[in-house]
N, C-alpha and C positions, 0 to 999 in steps of 0.2 A: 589285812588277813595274813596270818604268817603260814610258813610252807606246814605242807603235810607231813607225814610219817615219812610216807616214800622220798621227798625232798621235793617234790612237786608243789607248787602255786596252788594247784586245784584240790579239791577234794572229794572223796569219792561220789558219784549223784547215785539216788535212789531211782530202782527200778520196780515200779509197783505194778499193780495188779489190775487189772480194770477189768472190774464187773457191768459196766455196761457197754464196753466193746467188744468182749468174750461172749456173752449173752447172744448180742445180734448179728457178731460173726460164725459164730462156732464153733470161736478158735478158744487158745488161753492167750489172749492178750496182753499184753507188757509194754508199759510206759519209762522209758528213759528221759527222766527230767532232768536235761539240759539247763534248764532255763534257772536252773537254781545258784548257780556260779556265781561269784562277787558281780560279774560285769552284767547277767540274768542272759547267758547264750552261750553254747558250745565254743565261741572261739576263742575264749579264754584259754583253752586248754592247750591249743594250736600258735597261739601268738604269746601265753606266758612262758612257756616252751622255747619259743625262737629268744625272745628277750633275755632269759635266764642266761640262755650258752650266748648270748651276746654281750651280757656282762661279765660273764666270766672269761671269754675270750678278751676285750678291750678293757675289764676295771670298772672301780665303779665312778670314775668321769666320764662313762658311755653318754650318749644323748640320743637317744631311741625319737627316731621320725615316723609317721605315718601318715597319709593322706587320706580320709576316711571320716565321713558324720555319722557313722552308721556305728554298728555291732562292733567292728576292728576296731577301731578308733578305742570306742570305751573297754575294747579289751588291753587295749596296750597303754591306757590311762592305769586302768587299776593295775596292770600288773607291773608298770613300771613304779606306782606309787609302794605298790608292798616293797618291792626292791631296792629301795630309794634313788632312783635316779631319774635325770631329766627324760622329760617326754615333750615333745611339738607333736599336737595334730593338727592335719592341714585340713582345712574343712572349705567347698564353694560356698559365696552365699545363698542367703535365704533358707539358709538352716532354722531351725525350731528356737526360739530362747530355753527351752525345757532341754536341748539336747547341748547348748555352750551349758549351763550350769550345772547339769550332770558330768561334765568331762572336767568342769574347773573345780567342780568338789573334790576328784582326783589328782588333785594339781595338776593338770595338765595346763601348757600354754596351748591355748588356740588360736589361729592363725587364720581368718577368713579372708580366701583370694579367690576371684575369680568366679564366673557363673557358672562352670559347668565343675565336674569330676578331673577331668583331665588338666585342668589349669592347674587345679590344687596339689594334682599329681607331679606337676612341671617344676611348679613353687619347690616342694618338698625335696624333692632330686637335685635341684639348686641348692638348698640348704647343704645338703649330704656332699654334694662335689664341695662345697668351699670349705665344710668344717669336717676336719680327720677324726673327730671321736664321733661323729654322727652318724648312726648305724639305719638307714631303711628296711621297716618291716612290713613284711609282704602280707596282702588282706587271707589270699589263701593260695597263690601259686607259688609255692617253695614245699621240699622235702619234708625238714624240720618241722614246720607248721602240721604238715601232715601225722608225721611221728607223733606229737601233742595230740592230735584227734585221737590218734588210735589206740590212743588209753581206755577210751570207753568203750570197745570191745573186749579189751582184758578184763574191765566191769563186767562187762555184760555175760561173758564166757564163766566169771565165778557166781554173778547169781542166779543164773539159770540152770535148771537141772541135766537140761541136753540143748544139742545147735538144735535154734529156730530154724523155721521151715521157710520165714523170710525177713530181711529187714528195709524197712522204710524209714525215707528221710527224703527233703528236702535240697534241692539241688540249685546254686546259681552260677558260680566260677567253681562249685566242685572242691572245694576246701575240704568240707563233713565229708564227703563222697570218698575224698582220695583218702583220707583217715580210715572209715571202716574199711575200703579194701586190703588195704595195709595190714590194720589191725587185724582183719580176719584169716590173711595170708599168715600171721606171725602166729595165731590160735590154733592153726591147721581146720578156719572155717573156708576155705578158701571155697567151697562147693557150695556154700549157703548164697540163698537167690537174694538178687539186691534189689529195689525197687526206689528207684528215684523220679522224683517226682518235683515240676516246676507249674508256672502258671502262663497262661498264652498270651503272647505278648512279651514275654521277659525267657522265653524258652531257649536259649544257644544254646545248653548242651544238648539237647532232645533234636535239635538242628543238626549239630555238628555229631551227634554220634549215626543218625543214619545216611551221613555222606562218607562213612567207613566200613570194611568189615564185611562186604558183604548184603549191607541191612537196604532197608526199601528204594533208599535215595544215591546211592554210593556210584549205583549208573549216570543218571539225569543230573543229579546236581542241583536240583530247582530248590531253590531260598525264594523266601517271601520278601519285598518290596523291603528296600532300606534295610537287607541284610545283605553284606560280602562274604563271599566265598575264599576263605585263605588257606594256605599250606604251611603246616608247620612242618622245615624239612628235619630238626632234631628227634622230632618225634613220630616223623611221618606220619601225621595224622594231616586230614581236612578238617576246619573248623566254619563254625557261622559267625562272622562279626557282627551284633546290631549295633546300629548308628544310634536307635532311640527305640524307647518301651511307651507299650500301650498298659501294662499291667500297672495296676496298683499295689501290686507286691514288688514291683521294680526295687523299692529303695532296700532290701536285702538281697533280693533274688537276682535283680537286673546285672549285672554284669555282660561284660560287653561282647565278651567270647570264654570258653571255660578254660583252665590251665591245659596246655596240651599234653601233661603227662598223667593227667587225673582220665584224658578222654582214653589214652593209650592203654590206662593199666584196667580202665572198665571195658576193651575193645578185646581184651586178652586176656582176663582173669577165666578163670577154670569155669565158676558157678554160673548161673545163669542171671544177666542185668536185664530189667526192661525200664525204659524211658516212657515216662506218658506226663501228659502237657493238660490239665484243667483251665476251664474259665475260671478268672476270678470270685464271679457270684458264689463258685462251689466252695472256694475256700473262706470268704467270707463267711457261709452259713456254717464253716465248720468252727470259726473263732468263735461265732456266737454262741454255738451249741455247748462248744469245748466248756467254755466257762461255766455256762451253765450246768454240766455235767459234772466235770473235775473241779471247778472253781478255782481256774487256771485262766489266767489271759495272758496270751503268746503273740506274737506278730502275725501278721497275716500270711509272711512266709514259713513262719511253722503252722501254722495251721494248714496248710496246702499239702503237709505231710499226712494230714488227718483225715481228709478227705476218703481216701479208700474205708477208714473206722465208719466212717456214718453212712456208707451208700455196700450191704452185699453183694449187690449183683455186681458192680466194680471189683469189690475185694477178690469175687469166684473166678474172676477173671486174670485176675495178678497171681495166685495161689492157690496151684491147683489140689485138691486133698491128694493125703497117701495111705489110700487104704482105709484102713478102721481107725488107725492113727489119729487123735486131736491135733491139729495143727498148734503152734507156738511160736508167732509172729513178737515183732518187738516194730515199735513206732518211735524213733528219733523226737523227743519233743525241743527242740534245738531253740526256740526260746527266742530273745530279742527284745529291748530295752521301749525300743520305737514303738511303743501301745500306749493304749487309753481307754477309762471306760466310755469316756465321750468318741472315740471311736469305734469302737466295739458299735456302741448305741446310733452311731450313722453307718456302719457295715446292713445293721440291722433298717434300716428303714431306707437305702436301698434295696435293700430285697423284695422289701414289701413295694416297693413304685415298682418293679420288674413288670413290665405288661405282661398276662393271664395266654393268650392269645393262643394260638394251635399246638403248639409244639409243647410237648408233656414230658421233653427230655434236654439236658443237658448233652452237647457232644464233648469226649473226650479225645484226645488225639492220642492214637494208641501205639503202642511199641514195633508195630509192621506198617503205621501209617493211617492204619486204619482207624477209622470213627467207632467209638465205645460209646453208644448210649444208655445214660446215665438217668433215671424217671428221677424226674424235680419233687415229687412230694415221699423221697423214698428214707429221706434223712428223720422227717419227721411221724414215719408211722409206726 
């Protein structure tokens, strides 16, 4: 794919309209399909971005590293491929064969070391110390990467008629996150309310933002079982390390702790952030429905974004009306390569083994700590 107009890698995504989110919220609903990029997820934008000023700063004998099976990875495949230069991704094992043949269509070499993330991370850093044209590109804690997100609030700002009244988006190491803040700082949306959203089990920024600030946790300090409590002093932020994920949205979402300058700039932006943490099952039913709805299949960490679209009584609770005013929210569809209809079709029949039994609601983990009860049959009536 060659560059854009603007000189950009990416090109511009559609922001449409959705009649049946608008309907059962109340709102005028807006879809930002992310998921349409070369690599199918927002971090093309962010990592074709870093790649470019890295070729241009070193030439084009650069050799772009990453360590990454996931979304990064095949962002820094395609966009090193459009550029023509070397790319190594570092991948542990027991990766997908569908996810090496996807990265080696982009010529990429891959490199499988290691069982965990962190080896592959160790390998990769190796590389980069012994070879001088080997440049490491960050999955989403760096500047740069962030400046490439924030393009698609410059999108969003030209096709929409006025600032939403909120936006949602998916959250895991806060790559996307630190982008629209940015971008909506540089918009003069800097007052527009943010709504990030993870899955339980794979939650550190939802952790690490209420040991800051003020928020429920910033007293006590209390983490859950097999998460550390750390201090970032550059940022003076507290953060939550997890050692390991319960979530099946891990392999996007999971990251281990968030960049501490994405928690810092959501700790002190002007507009109002709220953090809320779903079960998986929620996001599941929303990949299923999504498809069926939009005829859209996303990750199941974008669909976790979607989740407030299918349940109102959630939504009333994230955005509160203004007046007579129609609300005009916008939903991140940030996409991800890592889907199937064969998964989709086992999302779906988990749900259905879900045991019936007393409880007629979903908990959600909500932005003062508190429990958001969510009714299980509210997506599909």
């Amino acid at each position: 794919m060659s560059e854009s107009a603007t000189g950009n890698l990416w090109q511009e995504t559609p922001l449409i309209y959705s009649s049946r989110f608008s309907e059962s919220l109340g709102s005028s609903v807006y879809l930002k399909l992310e998921n349409l990029h070369p690599s199918h997820s927002f971090k093309y934008r962010g990592i074709s971005h870093f790649i470019k000023k890295a070729k241009q700063q070193h030439g084009p004998s650069v050799h772009i590293v990453i360590a990454s099976g996931g979304n990064a990875g095949l962002a820094a495949a395609c966009a090193s491929h459009t550029l023509g230069v070397e790319c190594s991704v570092f991948i542990p094992e027991g990766v997908s064969p569908s996810t090496l043949d996807i990265l080696r269509r982009e010529k990429a070499k891959v490199i499988v070391i290691g069982q965990h993330y962190s080896e592959a991370l160790v390998a990769a850093r190796d590389l980069v110390d012994r070879e001088p044209e080997a440049v490491m590109v960050p999955a989403y804690d760096d500047p740069i990467v962030w400046e490439g997100h924030s393009s698609m609030v410059t999108e969003i700002c030209n096709q929409l008629s006025r600032k939403p009244d909120a936006i949602f988006c998916s959250v895991g190491g806060g790559g996307l996150l630190g982008g629209i803040i940015v971008g909506c700082k540089r918009e003069g949306w800097d007052d527009v309310p943010l709504v990030a959203i993870e899955t339980i089990g794979s939650d550190c920024f939802y952790h690490s933002i209420s040991l800051n600030g003020g928020r429920f946790n910033s007293v006590t300090k209390m983490l859950p079982p097999g998460v550390d409590l750390i201090h970032d002093k550059e940022n003076n932020v507290f953060l939550a390390h997890f050692n390991s994920f319960s979530s099946k949205a891990s392999g996007s979402l999971g990251a281990s702790q968030p960049a501490a300058g994405v928690a810092k700039m959501a700790l002190e932006r002007k507009g109002d952030l709220k953090s809320i943490s779903v079960p998986d099952e929620l996001s599941m039913e929303a990949l299923a429905m999504f498809a069926n709805d939009h005829k859209l299949l996303v990750e199941l960490a974008c669909s976790t974004t979607l989740v407030p679209a299918y349940h109102p009584s959630l939504f009333e609770k994230l955005v509160k009306p203004e007046g007579e005013r129609k609300r005009i929210v916008v939903f991140i569809v940030c996409g991800g390569f890592k889907v199937s209809v064969e998964e989709a079709a086992e999302y779906m029949r988990i749900l259905q083994e879900v045991p019936s039994g007393p409880e007629e609601y979903w908990n959600v983990k909500g932005d003062n700590g508190e429990l958001l009860e969510v009714p299980k049959d509210e997506a599909r009536s």
